[in-house]
N, C-alpha and C positions, 0 to 999 in steps of 0.2 A: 535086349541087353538088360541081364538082373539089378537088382540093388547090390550097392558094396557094401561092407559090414561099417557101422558106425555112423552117426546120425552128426548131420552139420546142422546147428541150432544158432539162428541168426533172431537177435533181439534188438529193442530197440525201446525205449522208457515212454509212456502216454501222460506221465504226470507231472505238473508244475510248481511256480511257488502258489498261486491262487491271489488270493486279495489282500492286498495288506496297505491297511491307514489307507482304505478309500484305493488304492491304483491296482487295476489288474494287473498282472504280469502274466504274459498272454504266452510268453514260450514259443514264437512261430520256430525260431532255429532250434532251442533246449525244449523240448525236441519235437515239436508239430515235423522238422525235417526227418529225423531218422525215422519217424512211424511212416511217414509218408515214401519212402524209399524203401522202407520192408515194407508195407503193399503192392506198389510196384514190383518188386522183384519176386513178390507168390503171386501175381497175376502172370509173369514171364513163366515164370515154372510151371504154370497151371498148363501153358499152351506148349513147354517144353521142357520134358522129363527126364530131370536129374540124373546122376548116377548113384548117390546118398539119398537117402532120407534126410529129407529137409523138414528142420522144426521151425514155426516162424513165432515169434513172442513177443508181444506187446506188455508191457510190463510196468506196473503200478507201483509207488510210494522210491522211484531211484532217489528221488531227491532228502528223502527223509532215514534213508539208512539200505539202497540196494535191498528192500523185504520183498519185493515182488519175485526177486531173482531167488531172494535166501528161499522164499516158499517153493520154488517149482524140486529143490532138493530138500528140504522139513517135509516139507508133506507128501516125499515118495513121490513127485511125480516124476522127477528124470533120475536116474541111474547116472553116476559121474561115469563109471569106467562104460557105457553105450553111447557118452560123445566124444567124437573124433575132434571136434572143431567148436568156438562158439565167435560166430562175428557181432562183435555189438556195434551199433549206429548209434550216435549221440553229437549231434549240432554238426551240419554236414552243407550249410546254406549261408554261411557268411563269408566273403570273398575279403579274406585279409592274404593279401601278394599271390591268392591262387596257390594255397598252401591248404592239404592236408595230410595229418599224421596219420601213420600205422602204429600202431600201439602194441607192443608184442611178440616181437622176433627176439630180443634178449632174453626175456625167461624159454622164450621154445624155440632155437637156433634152426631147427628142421622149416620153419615159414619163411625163414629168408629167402630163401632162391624164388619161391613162388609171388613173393612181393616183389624182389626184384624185377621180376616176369612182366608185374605191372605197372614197374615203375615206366618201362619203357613205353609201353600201352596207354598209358596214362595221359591225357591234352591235360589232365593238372598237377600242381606240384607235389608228387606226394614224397612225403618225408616218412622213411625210418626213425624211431624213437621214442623218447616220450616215458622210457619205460627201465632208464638204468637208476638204482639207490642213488641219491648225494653224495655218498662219499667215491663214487667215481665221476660225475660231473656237474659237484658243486652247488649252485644253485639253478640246476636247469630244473626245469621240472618234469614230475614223474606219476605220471597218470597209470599208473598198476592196480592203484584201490580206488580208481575215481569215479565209474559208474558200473555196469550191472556186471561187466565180466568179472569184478573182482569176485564174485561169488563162484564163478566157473575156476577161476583160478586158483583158487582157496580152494578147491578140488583135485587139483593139477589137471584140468582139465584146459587143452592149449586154446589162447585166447587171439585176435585180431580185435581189436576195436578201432575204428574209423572218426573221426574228428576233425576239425579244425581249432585254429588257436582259439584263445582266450581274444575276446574284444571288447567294444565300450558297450552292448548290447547286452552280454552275458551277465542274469538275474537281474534285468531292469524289468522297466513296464516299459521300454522303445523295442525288445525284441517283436517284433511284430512284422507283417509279410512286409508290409511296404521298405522293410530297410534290406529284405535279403534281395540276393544277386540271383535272378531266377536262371540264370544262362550259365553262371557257374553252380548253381545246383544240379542244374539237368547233368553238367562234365562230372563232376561229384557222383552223383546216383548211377551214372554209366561206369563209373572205375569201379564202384563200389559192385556192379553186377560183375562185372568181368571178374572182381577178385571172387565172387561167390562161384563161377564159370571154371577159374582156373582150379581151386580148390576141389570143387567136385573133379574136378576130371585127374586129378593128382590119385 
């Protein structure tokens, strides 16, 4: 079975806030989890082979301006119109009601049916959203520009990004292993291959 045309480019950010007034902030969820779920998921692929081209990115300074992302298009290194897809991972291990967002199907209507695909596949709660302006719902919030995809999509290049909510962990120094839910990471990182599964095979 050949390659299909178009490269699905799954990232996920390795950088933190660092130390600040004496406290680490150690980042296990923001994002020790998304890097550690795109490993997993190119060791899957290593042992079983796509139908895409798959790019896997681990990506430096998201916290300080998405530059890790803005480089890989300044510096020529991807082509916007040679990606079909870009899934970004970003805090995927904190079990607030067993909720995770998809971030995405309003600006590219074409991934709905495929998220919905996994909504039903899903043992966790994943929610559609995340991703409409204020002036259609208010103060919900709208993660479009919030981590690396927004570089992809500043390309029109169709995005997924994967999350969970906002908690009391997120940009402390308590994010740290001992506070995530390992049993909803593993359900988390399994929805999250299956969406990488269904996509390719679309």
């Amino acid at each position: 079975q050949g390659q299909q045309p178009g490269m699905v480019v799954l990232s996920a950010h390795y950088d933190h806030l660092g130390v600040h007034q004496g406290q680490i902030y150690h980042g296990a969820d923001d994002n020790a989890s998304g890097v550690a779920a795109l490993l997993a998921i190119a060791r899957y692929f290593k042992q079983h082979s796509p139908r895409h081209t798959l790019l896997f990115a681990a990506l430096d300074n998201e916290e300080t301006g998405m530059w890790g992302a803005r480089m890989l298009f300044e510096q020529n290194l991807l082509q916007p119109e040679h990606i079909r897809l870009n899934i970004n991972l970003d805090m995927l291990s904190q079990n607030t009601q067993k909720q995770l967002i998809a971030v995405g199907a309003y600006h590219y209507p074409q991934l709905e049916k495929t998220l919905q695909q996994l909504q039903q596949q899903s043992s966790v709660r994943l929610l559609l959203g995340y991703d409409r302006p204020y002036w259609l719902v208010g103060s919900h919030q709208d993660w479009t520009l919030s981590s690396d995809h927004r570089e992809f999509h500043k390309r029109a290049v169709p995005f997924v990004y994967f999350g969970v909510p906002d908690h009391p962990h997120y940009h402390q120094p308590t994010d740290t292993v001992e506070n995530l839910d390992p049993e909803f990471y593993r359900e988390v990182s399994e929805t999250v291959l299956q969406a990488v599964l269904l996509f390719d095979a679309s």
